[in-house]
MDAnalysis code that builds the backbone (N, CA, C; Angstrom):
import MDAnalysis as mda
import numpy as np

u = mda.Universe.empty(615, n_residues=205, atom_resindex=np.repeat(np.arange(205), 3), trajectory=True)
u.add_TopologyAttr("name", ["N", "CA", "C"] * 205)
u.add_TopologyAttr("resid", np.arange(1, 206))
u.add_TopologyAttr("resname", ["UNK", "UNK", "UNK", "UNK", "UNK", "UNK", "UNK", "UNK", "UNK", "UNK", "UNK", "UNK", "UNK", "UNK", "UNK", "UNK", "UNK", "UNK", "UNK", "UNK", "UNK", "UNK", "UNK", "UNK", "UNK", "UNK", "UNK", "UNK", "UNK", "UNK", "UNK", "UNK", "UNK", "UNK", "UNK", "UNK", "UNK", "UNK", "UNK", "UNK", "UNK", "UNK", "UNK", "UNK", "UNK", "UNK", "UNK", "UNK", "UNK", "UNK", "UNK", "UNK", "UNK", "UNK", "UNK", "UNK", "UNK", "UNK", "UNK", "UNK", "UNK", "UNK", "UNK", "UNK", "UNK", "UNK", "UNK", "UNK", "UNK", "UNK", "UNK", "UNK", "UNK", "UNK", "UNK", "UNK", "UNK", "UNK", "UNK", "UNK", "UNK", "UNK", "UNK", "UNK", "UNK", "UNK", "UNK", "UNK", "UNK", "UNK", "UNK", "UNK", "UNK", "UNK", "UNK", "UNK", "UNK", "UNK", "UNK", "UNK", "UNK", "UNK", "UNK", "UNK", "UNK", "UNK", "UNK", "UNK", "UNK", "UNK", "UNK", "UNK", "UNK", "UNK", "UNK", "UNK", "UNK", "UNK", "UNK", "UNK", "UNK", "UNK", "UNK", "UNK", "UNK", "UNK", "UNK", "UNK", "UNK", "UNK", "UNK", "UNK", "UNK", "UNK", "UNK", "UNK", "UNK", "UNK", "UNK", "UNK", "UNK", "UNK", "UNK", "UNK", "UNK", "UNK", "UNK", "UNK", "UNK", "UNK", "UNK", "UNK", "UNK", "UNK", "UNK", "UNK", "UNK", "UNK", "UNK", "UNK", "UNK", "UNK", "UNK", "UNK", "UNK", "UNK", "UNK", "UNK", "UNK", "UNK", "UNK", "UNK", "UNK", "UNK", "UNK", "UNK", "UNK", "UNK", "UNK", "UNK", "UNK", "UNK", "UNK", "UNK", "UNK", "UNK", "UNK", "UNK", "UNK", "UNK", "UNK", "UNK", "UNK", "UNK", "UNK", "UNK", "UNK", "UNK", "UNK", "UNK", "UNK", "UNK", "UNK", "UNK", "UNK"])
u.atoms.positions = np.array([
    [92.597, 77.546, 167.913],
    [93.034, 78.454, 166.831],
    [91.928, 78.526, 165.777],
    [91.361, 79.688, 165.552],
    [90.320, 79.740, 164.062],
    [90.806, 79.982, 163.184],
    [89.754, 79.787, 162.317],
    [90.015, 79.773, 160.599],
    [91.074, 80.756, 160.072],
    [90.861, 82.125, 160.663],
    [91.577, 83.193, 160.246],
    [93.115, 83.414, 160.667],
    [93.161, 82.870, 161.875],
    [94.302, 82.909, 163.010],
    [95.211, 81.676, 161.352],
    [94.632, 80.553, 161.377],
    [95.086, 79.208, 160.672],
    [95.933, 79.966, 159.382],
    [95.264, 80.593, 159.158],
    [95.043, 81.302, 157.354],
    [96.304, 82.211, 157.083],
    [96.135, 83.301, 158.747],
    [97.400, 84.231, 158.625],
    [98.594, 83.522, 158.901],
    [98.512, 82.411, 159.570],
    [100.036, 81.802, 159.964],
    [100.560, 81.245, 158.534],
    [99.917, 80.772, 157.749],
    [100.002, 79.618, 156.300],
    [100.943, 80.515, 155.741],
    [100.011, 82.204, 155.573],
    [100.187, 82.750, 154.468],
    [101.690, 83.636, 155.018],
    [102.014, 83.904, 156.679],
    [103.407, 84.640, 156.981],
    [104.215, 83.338, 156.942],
    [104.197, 82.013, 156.798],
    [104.900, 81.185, 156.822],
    [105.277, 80.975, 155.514],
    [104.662, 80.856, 154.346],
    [104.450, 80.543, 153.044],
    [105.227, 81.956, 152.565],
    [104.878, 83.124, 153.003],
    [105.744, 84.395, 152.409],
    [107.003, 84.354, 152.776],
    [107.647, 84.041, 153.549],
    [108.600, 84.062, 154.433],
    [109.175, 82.969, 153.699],
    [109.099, 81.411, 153.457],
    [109.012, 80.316, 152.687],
    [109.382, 81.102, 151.097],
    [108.520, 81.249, 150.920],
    [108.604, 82.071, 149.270],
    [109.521, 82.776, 149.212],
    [109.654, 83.766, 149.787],
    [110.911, 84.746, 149.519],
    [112.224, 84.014, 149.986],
    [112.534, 83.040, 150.637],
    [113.613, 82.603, 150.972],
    [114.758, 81.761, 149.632],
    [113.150, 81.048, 149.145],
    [113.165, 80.279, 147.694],
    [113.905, 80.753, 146.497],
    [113.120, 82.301, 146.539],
    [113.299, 83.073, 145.495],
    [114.625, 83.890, 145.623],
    [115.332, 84.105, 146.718],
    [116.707, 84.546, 147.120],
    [117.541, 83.320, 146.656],
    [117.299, 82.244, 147.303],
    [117.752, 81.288, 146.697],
    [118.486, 80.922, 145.764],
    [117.416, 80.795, 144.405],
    [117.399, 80.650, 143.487],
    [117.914, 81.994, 142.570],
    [118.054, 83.285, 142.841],
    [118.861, 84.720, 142.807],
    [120.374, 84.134, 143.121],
    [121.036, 84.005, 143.612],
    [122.165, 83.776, 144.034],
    [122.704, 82.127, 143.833],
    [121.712, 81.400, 143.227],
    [122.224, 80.268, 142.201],
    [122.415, 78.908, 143.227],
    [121.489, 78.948, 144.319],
    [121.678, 77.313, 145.384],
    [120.526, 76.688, 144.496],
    [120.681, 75.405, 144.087],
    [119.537, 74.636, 143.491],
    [118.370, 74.873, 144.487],
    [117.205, 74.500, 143.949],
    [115.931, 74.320, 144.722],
    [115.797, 73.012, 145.511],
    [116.388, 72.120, 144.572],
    [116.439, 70.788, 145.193],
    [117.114, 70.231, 146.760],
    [117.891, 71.466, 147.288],
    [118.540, 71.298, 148.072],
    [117.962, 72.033, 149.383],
    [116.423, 72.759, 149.373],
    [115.617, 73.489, 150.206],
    [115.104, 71.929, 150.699],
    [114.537, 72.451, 152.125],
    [114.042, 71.893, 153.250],
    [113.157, 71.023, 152.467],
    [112.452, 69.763, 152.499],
    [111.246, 69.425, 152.042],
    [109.654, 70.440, 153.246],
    [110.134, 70.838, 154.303],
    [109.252, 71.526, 155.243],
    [108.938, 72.930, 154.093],
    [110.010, 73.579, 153.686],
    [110.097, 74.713, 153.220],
    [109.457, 74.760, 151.922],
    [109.617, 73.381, 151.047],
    [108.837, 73.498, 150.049],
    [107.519, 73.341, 150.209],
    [107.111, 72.055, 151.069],
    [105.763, 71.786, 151.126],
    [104.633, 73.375, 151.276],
    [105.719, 74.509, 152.647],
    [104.555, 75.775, 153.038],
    [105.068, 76.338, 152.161],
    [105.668, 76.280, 150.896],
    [105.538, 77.633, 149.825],
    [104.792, 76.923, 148.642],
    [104.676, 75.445, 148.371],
    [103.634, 75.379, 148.065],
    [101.927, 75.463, 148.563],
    [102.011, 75.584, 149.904],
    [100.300, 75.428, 150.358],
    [100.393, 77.295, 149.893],
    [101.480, 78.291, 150.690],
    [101.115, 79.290, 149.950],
    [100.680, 79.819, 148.728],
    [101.481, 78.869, 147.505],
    [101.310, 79.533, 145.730],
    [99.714, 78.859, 145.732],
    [99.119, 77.896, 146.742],
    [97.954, 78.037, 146.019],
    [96.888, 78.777, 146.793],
    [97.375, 79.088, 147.826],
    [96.527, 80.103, 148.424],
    [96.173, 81.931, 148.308],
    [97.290, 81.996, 147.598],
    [98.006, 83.331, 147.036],
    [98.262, 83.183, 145.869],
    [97.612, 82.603, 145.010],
    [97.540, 83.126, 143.472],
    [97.886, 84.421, 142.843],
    [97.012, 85.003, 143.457],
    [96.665, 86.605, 143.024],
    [98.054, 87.074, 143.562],
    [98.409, 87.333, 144.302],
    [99.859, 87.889, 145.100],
    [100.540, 87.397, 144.081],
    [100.433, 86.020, 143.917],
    [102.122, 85.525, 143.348],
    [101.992, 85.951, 142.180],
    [101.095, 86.276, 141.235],
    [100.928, 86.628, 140.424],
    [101.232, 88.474, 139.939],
    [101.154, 89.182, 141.060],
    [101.554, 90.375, 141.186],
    [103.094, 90.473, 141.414],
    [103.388, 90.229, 142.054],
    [104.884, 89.724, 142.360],
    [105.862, 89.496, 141.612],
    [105.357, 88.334, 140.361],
    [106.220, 88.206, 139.288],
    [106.014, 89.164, 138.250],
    [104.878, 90.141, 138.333],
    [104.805, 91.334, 137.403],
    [105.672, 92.319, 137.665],
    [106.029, 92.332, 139.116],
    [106.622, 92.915, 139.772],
    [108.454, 92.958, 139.566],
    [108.806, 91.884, 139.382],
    [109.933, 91.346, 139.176],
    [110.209, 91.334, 137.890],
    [109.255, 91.466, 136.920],
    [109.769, 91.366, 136.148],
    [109.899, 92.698, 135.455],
    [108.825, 93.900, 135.857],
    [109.291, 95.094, 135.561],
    [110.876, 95.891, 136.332],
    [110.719, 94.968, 136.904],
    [112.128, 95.141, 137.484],
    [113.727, 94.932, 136.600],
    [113.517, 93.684, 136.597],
    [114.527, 93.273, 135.547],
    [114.816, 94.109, 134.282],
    [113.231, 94.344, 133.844],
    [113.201, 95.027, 132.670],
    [113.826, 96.732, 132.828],
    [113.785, 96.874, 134.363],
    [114.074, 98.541, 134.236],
    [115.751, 98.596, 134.039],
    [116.208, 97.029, 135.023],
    [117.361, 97.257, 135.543],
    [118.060, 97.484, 133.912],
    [117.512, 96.013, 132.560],
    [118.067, 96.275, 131.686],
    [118.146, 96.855, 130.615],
    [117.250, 97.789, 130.971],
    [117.358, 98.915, 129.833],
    [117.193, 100.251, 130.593],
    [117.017, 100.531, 131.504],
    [117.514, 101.860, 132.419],
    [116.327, 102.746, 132.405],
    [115.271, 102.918, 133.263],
    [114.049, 103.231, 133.385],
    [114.345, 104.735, 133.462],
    [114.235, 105.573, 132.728],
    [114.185, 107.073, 132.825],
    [112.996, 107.564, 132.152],
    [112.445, 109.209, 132.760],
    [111.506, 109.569, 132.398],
    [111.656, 110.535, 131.424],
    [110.809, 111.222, 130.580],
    [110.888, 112.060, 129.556],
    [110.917, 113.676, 129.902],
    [111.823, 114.488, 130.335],
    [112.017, 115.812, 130.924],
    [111.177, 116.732, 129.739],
    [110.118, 117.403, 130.172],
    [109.131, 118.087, 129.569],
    [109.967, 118.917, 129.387],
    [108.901, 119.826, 127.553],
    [109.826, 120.448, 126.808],
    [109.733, 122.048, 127.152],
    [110.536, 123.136, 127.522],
    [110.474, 124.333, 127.784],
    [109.868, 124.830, 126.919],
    [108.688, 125.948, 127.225],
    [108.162, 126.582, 126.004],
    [108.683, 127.327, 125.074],
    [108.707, 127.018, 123.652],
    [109.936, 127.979, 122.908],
    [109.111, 129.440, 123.202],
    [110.386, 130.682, 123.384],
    [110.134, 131.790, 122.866],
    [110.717, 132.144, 121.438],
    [109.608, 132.887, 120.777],
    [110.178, 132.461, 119.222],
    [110.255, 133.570, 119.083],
    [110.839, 134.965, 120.146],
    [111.224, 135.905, 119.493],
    [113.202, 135.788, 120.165],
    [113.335, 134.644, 120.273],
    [114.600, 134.655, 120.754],
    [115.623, 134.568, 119.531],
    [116.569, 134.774, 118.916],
    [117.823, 134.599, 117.743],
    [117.393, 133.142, 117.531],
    [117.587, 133.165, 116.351],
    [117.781, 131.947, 115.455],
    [116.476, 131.446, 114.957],
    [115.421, 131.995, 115.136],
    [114.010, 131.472, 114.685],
    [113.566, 132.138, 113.566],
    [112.754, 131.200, 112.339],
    [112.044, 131.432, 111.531],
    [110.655, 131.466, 111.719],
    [110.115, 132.424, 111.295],
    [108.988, 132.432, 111.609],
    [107.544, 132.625, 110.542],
    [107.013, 131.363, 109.589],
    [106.411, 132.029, 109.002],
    [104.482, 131.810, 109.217],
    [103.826, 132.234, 108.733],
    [102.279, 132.696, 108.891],
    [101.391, 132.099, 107.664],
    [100.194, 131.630, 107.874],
    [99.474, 131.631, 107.205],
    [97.810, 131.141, 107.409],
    [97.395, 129.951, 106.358],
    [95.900, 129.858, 106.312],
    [96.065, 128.454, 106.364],
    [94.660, 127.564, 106.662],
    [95.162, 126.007, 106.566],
    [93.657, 125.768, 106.868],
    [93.449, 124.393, 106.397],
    [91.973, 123.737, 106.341],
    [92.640, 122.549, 106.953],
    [91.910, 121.900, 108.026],
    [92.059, 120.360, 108.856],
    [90.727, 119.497, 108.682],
    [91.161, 118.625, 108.368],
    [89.710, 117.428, 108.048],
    [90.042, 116.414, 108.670],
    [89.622, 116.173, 110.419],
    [90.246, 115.049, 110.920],
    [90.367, 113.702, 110.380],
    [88.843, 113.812, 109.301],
    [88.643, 112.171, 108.370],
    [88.255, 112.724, 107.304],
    [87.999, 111.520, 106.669],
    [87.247, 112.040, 105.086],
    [86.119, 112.097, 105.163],
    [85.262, 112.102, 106.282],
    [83.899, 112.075, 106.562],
    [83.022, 113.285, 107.229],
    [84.588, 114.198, 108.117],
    [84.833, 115.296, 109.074],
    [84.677, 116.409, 108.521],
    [84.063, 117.503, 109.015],
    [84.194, 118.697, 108.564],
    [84.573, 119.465, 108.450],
    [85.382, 120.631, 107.504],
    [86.234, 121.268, 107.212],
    [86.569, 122.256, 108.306],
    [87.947, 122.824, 108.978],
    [88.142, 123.691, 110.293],
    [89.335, 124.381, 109.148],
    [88.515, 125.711, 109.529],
    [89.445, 126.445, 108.922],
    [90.476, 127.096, 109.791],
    [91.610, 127.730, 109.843],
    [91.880, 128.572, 110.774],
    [93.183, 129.226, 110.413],
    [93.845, 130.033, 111.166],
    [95.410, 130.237, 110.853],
    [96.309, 129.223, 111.217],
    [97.503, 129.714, 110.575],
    [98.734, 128.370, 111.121],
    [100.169, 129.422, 111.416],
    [100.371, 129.156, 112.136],
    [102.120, 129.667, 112.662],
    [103.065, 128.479, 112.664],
    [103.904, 128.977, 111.565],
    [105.165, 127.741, 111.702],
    [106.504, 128.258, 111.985],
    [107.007, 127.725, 112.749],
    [108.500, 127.994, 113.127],
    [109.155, 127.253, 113.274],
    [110.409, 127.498, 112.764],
    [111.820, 126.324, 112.747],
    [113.024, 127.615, 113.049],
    [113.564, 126.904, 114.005],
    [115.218, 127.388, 114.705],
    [116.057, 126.657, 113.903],
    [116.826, 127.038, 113.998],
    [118.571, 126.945, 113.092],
    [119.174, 125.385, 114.100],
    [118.570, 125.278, 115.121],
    [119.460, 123.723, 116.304],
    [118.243, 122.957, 115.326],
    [116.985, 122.652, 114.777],
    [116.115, 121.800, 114.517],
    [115.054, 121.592, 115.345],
    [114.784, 122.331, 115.876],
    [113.031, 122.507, 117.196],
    [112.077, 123.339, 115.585],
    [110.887, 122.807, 116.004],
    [109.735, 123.338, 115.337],
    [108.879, 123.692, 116.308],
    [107.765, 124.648, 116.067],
    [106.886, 125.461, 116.644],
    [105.664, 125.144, 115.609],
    [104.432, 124.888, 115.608],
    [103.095, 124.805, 114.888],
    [101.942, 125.292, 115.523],
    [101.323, 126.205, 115.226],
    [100.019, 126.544, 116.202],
    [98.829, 126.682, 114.390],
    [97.800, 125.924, 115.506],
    [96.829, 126.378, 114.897],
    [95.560, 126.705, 114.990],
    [95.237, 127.711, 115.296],
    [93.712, 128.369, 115.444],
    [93.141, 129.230, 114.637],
    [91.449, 129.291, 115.720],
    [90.119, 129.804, 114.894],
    [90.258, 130.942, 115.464],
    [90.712, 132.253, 115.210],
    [91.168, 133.028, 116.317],
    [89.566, 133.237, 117.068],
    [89.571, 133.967, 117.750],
    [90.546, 133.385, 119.152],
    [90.447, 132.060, 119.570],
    [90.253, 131.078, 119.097],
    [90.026, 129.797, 119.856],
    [91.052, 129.213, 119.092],
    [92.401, 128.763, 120.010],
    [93.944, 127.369, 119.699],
    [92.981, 126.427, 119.903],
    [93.250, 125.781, 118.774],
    [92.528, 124.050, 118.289],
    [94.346, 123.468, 118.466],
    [94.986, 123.494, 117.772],
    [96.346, 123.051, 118.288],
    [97.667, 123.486, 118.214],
    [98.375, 123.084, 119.088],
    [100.061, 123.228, 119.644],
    [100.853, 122.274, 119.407],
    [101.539, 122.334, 118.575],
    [102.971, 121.391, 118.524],
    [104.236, 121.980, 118.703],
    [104.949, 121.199, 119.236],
    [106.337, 121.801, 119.460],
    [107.341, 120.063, 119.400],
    [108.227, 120.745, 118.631],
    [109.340, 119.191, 118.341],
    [111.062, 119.812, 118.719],
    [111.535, 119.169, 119.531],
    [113.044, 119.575, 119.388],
    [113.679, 118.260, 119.699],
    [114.224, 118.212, 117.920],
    [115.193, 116.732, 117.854],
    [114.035, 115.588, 117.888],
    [114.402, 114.779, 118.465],
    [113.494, 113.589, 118.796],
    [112.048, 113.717, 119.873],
    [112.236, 114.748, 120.840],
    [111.160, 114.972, 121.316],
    [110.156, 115.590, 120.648],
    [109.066, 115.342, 120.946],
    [107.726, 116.100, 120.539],
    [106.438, 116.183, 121.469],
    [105.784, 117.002, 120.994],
    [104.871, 117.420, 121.924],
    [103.528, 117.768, 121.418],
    [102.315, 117.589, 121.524],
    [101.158, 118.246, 120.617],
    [99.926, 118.068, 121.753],
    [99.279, 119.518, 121.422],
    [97.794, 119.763, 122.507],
    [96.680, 120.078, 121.587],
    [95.600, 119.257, 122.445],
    [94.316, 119.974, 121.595],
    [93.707, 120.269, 122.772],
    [93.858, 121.885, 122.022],
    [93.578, 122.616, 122.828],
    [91.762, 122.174, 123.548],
    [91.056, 122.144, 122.390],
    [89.031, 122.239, 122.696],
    [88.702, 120.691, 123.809],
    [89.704, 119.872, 123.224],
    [89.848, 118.841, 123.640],
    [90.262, 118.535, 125.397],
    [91.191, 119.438, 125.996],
    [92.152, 119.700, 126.901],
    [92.861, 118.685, 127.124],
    [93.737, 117.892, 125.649],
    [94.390, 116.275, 125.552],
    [95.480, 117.039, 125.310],
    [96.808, 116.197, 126.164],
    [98.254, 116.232, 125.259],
    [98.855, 115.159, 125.422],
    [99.528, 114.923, 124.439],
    [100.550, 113.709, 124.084],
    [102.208, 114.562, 123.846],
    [102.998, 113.471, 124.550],
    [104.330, 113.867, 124.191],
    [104.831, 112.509, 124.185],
    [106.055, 112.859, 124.053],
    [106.593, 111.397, 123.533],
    [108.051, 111.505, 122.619],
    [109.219, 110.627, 122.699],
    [110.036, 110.623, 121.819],
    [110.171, 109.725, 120.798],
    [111.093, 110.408, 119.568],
    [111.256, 109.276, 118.521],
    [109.651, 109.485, 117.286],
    [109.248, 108.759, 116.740],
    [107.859, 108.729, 115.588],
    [107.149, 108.629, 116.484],
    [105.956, 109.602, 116.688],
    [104.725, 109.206, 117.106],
    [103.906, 108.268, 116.357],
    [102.796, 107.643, 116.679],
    [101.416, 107.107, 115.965],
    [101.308, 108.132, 114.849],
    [100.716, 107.673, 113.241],
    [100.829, 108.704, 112.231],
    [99.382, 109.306, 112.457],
    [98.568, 108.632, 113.396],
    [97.398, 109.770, 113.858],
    [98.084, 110.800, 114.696],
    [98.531, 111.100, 115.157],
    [99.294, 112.564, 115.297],
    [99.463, 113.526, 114.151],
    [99.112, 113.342, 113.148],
    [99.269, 114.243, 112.005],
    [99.951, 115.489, 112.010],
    [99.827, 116.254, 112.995],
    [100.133, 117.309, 113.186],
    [101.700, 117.713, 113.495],
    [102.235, 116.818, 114.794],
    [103.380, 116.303, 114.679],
    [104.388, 116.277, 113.539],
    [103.810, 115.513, 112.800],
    [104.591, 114.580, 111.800],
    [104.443, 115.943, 110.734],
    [103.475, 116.783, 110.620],
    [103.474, 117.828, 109.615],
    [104.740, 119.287, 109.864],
    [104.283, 119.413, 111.296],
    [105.699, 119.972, 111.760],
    [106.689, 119.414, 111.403],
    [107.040, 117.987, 111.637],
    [108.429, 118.205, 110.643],
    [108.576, 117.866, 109.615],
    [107.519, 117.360, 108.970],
    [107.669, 117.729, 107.341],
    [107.799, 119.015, 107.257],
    [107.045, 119.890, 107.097],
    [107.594, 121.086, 106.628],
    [108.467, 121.557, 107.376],
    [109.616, 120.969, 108.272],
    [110.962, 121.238, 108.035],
    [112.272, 120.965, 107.289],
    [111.257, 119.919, 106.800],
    [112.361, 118.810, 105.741],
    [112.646, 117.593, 106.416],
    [111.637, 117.420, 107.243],
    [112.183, 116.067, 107.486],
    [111.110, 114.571, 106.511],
    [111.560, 113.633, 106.572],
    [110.796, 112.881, 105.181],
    [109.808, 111.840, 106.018],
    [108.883, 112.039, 105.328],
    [107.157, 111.462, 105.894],
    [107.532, 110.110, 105.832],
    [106.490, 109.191, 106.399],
    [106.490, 107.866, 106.682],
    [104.762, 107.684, 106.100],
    [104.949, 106.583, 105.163],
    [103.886, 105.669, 104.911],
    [102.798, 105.569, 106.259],
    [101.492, 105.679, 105.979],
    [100.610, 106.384, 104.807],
    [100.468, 108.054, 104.911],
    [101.503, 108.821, 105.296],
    [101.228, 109.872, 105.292],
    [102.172, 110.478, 103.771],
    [101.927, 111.736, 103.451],
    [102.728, 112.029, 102.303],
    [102.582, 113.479, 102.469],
    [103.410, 114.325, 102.161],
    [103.157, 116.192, 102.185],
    [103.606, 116.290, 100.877],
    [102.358, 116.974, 99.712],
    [102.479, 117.482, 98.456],
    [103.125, 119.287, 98.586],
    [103.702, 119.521, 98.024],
    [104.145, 120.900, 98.002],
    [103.928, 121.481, 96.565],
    [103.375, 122.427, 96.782],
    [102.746, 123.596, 95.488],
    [103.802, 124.506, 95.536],
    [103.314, 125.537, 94.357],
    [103.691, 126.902, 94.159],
    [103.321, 127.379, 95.048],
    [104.106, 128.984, 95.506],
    [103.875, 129.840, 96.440],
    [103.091, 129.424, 98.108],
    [104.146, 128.459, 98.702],
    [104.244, 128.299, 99.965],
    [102.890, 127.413, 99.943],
    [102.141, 127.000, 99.566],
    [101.249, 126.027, 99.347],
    [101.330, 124.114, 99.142],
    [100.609, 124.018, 100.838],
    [100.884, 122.431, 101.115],
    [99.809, 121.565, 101.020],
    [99.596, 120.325, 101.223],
    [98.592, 119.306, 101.668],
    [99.386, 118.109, 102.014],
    [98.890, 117.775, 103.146],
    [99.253, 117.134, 103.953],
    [98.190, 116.063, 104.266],
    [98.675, 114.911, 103.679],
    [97.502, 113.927, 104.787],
    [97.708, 112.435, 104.717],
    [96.793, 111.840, 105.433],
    [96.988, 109.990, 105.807],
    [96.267, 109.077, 104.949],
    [96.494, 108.642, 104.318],
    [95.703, 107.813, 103.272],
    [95.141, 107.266, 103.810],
    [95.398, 106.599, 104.787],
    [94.699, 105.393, 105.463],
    [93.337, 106.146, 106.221],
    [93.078, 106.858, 107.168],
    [92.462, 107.593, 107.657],
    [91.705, 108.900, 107.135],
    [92.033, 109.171, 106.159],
    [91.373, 110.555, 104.921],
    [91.906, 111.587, 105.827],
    [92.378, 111.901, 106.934],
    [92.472, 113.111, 107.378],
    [93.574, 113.904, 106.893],
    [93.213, 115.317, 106.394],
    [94.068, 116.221, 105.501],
    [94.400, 117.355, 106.368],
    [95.572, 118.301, 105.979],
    [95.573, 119.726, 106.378],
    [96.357, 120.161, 105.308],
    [95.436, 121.445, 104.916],
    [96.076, 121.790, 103.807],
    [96.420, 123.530, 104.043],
    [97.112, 123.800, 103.016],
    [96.999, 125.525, 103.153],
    [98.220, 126.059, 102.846],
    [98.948, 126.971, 103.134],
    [99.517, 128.254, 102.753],
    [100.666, 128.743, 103.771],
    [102.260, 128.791, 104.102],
    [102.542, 129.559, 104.833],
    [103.572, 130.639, 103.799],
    [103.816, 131.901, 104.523],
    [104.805, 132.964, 103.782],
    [105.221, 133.268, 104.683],
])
């Protein structure tokens, strides 16, 4: 018998060994009460199979974790049409300074809010969309465009999302530390992160 022949028997004996252990111990028979044969080849296996056993219990344990909190995925958001009933729709101008170091992007802004609580945000250099947000309820969604990046996600994003979080401020919903939205006279905002300098400011009617 060679080295390899030796190696594969250890390791189908030791798996076979291992998983028997681990059923085992699932259904609540002490360990103490396994074969001393059975322990000895699931120990020559755990040290021959490190790496495995080590995958395995990552394995198990994303498991557990799905079973107890219920692993579901995030159903992507339909594109609003915002000439459908119930949408507001207003227009304007806006300056973005990703940092305080960054250079000024001027462009238009489209904001929209429906009567259920979904927001709509676009903002571009016409013709070039720099970005897309869209929020309904707890979901949200935001693209850069030059970039070809999107993030979605439920609940508060990261407050580097700025954009996000500006959509629903200017629906009324209330900012989170270090961000803050100042509101002016005549539809006039600024928006930005203390921590990070990045601003957007401007105008909708």
């Amino acid at each position: 018998m060679n080295l390899q022949h030796h190696v594969f028997e250890i390791t189908h004996v030791g798996a076979r060994t291992f998983f028997t252990i681990v059923q085992a111990f699932i259904v609540g028979i002490p360990i103490s009460t396994a074969p001393l044969n059975t322990i000895n080849s699931c120990a020559t296996f755990l040290r021959m199979n490190g790496l495995l056993i080590r995958l395995i219990s990552v394995c198990c344990a994303l498991l557990v974790l799905c079973a107890g909190v219920g692993c579901h995925s995030i159903q992507p958001m339909p594109v609003a049409n915002l000439s459908e009933p119930g949408w507001k729709v207003q227009h304007g101008q806006g300056v973005w300074r990703a940092s305080e170091d960054a250079p000024e992007i001027a462009g238009e802004i489209l904001f929209a809010t429906h009567r259920d609580g979904r927001t709509v945000l676009h903002f571009a250099k016409n013709p070039i969309p720099f970005v897309n947000v869209q929020t309904s309820n707890a979901l949200w969604r935001v693209e850069f465009v030059p970039q070809q990046k999107t993030f979605s996600g439920k609940g508060a994003p990261t407050t580097r999302l700025i954009w996000v979080h500006l959509s629903r401020a200017l629906s009324g919903e209330k900012t989170q530390s270090p961000l803050r939205l100042k509101r002016q006279s005549q539809g006039e905002f600024t928006f930005e992160n203390s921590s990070t300098g990045e601003s957007i400011s401007g105008f909708l009617q």
